[in-house]
C-alpha positions as CSV (number, residue, x, y, z in Angstrom):
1,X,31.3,-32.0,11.2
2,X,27.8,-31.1,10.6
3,X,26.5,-27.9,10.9
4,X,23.6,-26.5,13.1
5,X,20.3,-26.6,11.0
6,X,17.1,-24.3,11.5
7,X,14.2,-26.0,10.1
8,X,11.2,-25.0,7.9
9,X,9.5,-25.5,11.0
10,X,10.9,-22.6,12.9
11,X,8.8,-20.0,10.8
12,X,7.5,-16.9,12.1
13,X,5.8,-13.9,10.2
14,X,6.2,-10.8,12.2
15,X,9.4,-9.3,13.9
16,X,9.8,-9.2,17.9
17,X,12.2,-10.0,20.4
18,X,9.9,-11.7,22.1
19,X,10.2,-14.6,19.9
20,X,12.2,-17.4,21.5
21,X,15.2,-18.6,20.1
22,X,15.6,-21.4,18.1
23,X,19.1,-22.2,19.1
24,X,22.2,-20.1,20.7
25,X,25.3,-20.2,19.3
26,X,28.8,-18.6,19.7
27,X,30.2,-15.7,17.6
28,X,31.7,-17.0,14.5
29,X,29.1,-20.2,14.1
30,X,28.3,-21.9,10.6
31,X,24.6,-22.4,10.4
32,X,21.8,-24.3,7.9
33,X,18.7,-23.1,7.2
34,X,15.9,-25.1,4.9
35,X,13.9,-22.2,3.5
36,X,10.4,-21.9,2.7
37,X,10.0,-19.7,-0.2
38,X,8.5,-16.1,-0.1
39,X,4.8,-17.1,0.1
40,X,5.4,-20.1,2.3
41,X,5.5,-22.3,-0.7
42,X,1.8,-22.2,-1.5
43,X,2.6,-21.6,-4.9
44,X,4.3,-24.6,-6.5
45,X,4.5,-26.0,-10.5
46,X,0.9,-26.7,-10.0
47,X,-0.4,-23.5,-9.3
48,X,-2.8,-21.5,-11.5
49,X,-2.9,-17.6,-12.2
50,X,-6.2,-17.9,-11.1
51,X,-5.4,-18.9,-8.2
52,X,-3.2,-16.2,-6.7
53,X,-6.0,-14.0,-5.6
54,X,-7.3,-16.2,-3.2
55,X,-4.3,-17.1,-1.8
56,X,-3.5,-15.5,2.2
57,X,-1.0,-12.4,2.2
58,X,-0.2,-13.2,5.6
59,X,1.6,-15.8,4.6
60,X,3.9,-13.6,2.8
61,X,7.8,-13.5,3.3
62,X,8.7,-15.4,6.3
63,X,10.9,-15.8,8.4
64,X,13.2,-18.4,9.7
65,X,15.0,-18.5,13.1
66,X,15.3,-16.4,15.2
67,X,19.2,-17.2,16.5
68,X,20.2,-15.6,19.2
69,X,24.2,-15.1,19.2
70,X,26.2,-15.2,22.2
71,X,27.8,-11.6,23.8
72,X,25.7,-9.7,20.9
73,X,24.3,-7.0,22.7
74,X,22.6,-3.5,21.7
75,X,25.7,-1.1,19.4
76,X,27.1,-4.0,18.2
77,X,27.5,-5.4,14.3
78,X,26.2,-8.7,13.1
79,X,27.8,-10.0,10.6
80,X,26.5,-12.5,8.3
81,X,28.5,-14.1,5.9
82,X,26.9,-15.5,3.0
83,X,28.6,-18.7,2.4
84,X,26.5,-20.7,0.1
85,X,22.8,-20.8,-1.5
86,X,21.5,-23.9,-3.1
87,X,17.7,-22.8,-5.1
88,X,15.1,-25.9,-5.4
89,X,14.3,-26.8,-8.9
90,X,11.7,-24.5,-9.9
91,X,10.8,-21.1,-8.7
92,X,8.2,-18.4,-9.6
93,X,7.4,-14.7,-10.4
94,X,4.1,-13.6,-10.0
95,X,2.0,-10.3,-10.3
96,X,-0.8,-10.3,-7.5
97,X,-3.4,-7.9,-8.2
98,X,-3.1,-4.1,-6.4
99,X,0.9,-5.2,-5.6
100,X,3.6,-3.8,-7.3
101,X,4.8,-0.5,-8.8
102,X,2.2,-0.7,-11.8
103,X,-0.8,-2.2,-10.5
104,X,-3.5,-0.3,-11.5
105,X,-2.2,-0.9,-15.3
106,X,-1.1,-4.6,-14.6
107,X,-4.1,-6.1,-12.4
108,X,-3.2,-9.8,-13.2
109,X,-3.3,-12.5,-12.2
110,X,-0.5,-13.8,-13.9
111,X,2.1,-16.4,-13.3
112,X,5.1,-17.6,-14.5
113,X,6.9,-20.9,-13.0
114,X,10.6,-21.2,-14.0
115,X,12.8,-24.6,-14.8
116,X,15.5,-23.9,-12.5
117,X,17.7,-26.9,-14.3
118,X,20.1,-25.0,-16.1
119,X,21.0,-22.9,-12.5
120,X,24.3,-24.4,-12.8
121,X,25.1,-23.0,-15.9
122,X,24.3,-19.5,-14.2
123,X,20.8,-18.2,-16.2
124,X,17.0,-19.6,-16.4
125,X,15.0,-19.6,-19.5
126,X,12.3,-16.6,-19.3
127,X,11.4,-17.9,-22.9
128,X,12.7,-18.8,-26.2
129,X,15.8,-16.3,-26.6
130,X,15.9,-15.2,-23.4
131,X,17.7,-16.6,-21.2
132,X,18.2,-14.4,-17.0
133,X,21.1,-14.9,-15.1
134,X,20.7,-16.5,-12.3
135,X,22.0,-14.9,-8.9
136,X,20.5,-16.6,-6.1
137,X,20.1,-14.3,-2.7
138,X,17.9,-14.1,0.1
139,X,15.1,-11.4,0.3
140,X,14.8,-11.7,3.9
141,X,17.8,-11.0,6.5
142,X,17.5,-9.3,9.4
143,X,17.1,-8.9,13.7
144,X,14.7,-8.7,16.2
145,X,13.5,-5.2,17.0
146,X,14.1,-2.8,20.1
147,X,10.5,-2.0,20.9
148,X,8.2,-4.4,22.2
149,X,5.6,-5.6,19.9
150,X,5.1,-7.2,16.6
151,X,6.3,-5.6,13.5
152,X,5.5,-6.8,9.7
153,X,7.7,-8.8,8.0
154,X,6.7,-7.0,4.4
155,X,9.1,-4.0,4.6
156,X,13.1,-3.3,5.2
157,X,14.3,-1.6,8.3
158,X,17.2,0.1,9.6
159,X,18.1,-3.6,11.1
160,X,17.0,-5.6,8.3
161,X,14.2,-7.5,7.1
162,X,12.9,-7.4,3.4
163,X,15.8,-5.6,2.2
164,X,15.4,-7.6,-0.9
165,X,19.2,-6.4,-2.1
166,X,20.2,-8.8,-5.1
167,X,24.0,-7.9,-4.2
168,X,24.5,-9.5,-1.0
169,X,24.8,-13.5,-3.0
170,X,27.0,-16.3,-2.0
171,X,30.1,-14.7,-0.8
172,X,29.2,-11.2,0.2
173,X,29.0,-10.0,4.4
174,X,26.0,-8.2,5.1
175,X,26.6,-5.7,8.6
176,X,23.5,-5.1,10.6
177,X,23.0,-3.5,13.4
178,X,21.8,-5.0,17.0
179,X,19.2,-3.8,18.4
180,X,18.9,-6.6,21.5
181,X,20.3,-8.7,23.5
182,X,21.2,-11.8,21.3
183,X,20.5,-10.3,18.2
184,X,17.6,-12.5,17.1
185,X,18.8,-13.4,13.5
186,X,16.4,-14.7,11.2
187,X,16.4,-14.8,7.4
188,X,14.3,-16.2,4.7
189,X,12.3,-15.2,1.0
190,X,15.0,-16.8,-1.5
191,X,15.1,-15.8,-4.9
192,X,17.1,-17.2,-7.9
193,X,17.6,-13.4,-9.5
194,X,15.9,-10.7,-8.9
195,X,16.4,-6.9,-10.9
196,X,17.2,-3.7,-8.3
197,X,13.4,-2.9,-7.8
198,X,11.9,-5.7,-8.2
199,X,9.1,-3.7,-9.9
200,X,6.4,-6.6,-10.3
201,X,6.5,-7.0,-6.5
202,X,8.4,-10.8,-7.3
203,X,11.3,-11.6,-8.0
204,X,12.4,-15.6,-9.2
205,X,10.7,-16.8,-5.8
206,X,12.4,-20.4,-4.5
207,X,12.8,-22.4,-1.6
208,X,16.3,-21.9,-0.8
209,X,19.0,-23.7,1.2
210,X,21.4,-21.1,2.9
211,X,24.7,-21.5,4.6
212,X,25.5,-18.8,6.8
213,X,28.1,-17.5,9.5
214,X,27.0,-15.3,12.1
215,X,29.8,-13.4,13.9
216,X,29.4,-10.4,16.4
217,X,32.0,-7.3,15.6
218,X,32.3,-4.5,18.3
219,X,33.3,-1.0,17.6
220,X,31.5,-0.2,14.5
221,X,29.5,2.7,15.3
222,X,28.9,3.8,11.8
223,X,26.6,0.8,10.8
224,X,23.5,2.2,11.8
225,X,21.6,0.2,8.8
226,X,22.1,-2.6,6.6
227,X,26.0,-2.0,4.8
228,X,27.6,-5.2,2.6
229,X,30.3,-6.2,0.9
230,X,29.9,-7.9,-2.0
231,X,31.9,-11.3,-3.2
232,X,35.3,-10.2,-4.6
233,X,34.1,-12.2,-7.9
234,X,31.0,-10.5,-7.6
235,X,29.1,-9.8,-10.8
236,X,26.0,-8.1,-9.4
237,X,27.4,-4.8,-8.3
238,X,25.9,-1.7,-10.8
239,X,27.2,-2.2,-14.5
240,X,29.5,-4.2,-14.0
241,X,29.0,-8.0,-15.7
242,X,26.0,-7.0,-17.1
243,X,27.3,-5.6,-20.7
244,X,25.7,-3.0,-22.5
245,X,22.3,-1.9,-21.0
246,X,19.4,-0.3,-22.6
247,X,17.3,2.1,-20.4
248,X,14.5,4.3,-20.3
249,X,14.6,7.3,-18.2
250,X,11.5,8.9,-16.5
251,X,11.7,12.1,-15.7
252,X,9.0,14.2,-13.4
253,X,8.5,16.2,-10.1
254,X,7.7,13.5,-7.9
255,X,10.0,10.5,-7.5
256,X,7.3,7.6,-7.7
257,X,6.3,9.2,-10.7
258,X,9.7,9.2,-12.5
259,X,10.0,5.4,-11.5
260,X,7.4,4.3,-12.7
261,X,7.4,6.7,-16.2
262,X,11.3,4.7,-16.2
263,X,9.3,1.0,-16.1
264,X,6.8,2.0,-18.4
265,X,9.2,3.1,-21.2
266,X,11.0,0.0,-20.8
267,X,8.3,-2.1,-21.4
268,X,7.3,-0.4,-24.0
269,X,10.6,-0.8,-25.3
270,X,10.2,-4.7,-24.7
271,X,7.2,-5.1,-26.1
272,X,7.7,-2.9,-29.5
273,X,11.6,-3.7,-30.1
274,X,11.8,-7.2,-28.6
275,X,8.0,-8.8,-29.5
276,X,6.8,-9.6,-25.5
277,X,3.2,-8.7,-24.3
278,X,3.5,-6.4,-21.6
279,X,2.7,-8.9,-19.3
280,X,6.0,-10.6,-19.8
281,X,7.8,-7.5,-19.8
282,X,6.5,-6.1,-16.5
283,X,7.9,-9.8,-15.0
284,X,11.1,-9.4,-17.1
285,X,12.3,-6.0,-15.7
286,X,11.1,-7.6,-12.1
287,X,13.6,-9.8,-12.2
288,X,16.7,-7.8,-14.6
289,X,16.1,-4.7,-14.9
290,X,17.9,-2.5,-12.5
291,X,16.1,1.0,-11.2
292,X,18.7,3.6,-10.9
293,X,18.2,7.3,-9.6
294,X,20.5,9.1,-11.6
295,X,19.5,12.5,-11.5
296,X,18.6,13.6,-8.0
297,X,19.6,17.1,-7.3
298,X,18.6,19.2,-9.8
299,X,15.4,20.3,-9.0
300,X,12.4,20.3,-9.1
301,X,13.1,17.3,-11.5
302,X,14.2,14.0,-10.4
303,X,15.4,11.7,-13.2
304,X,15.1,7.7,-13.1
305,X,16.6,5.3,-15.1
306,X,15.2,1.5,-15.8
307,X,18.1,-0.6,-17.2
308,X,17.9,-3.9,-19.0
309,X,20.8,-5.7,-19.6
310,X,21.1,-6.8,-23.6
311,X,23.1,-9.8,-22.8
312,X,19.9,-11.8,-22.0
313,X,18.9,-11.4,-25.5
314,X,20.4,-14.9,-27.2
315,X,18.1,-14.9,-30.2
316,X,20.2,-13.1,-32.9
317,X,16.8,-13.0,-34.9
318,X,16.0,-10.0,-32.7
319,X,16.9,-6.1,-33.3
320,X,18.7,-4.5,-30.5
């Protein structure tokens, strides 16, 4: 038996529950959706760095649905269970100039487009000696909103959206809470692997194939934003699968600022220990390197960790 399929044609790019649904469905359905990637698949194989700056942000990260599901109504849980996630065959990273968490020292252009061939075999080449594993997930899950209006599609909310959360892969539940009548479900922005931060402002961007379950769960008061449960094989949760990590910790009074003093000592570190331009760093740690506040109470100093994992590192020509 087939199951129900929402199109790339059922797009939308900002949040509101006045959107019609594409479909209802009952509680506990198994649902297809063809995905468009992240920037609505105007960047393919093809594309130029050049190119980037010209291309439309409002076109970034949309959305595909919405699905309304049958006797979800405002205090209850949906439930989305993340049953498979098949990547197209290549994907991108990008930095777009002014976006991401060093901008003003990394104004681009610059591209990368991946060979996502070896998926199977669980990692992507970045370049010779480096090989990422590969996690695929989807950026972009979430419900329509309470309010009337239109909301933007770019950021998270307490009901979804952007979340961008590299944990919630093919075997995970995410829990979110409805907001509406129906619940308006929509989803979209897959990405082959992506590091907590995503401090380029990409991650691996690819058209994605999802298979998902939508069930409605009553009685769950405490969800009151986005909570999941990873895959009991799960190899994304923090530290665990990744090996031995190295990090740089940034350390100042304001929290931005420790982030992004973390990132810059970790590419640093890249570039001086492990020979890549800074260019390639900044996309390396996009889509590895985990951001980890690990010293938040002790003030008025906040401390911030950027963590690569050394396992990526195949080329025994190279230090540690």
């Amino acid at each position: 038996m087939g199951h129900l399929c929402i199109s790339q044609s059922n797009i939308h790019f900002k949040w509101s529950k006045s959107i019609e649904p594409v479909v209802t469905v009952k509680s506990g359905t198994e649902l297809e959706f063809d995905l468009r990637d992240g920037f609505n698949n105007l960047i393919t194989p093809d594309t130029k760095p050049e190119q980037l700056p010209n291309l439309p942000f409002s076109q970034a990260d949309p959305a595909f649905g919405p699905v309304a599901v049958e006797d979800a109504q405002p205090g209850d849980v949906l439930r989305v269970d993340i049953l498979g996630l098949t990547p197209a065959s290549y994907g991108w990273t990008a930095v777009f100039p002014g976006f991401g968490l060093l901008s003003d020292e990394f104004p681009g252009p610059h591209l990368k487009i991946w060979d996502l061939s070896t998926i199977s075999e669980g990692y992507v080449e970045f370049k010779k000696g480096v090989r990422v594993p590969t996690q695929p997930f989807l950026g972009v899950m979430g419900l329509a909103p309470a309010q009337q209006g239109e909301l933007s599609v770019i950021p998270p909310y307490d009901w979804g959206g952007n979340i961008d959360c590299k944990h919630v892969t093919a075997g995970s539940s995410l829990f979110l809470p409805i907001q509406t009548s129906g619940a308006l479900f929509s989803c979209g922005d897959g990405h082959a692997a992506q590091g907590d931060g995503e401090v380029c402002g990409t991650a691996i961007e690819t058209p994605m194939r999802a298979r998902l379950r939508l069930t409605v769960e009553k009685n769950k008061p405490w969800v009151k934003s986005p909570h999941y449960l990873t895959a009991a094989e799960a190899t994304t949760r923090a530290g665990s699968g990744r090996g031995q990590e190295y990090a740089s910790v940034g350390i100042d009074t304001d929290l931005l600022e420790a982030t992004r003093k973390s990132l810059r000592g970790t590419i640093d570190w890249l570039a001086g220990e492990r020979g890549l331009t800074r260019e390639e760093a900044y996309m390396l740690c996009s889509v590895v390197a985990d951001l980890k506040t690990v010293e938040a109470v002790d003030m008025p100093h906040f401390a911030v960790a950027c963590a690569v994992p050394l396992n990526i590192f195949v080329d025994s020509n190279h230090g540690t």
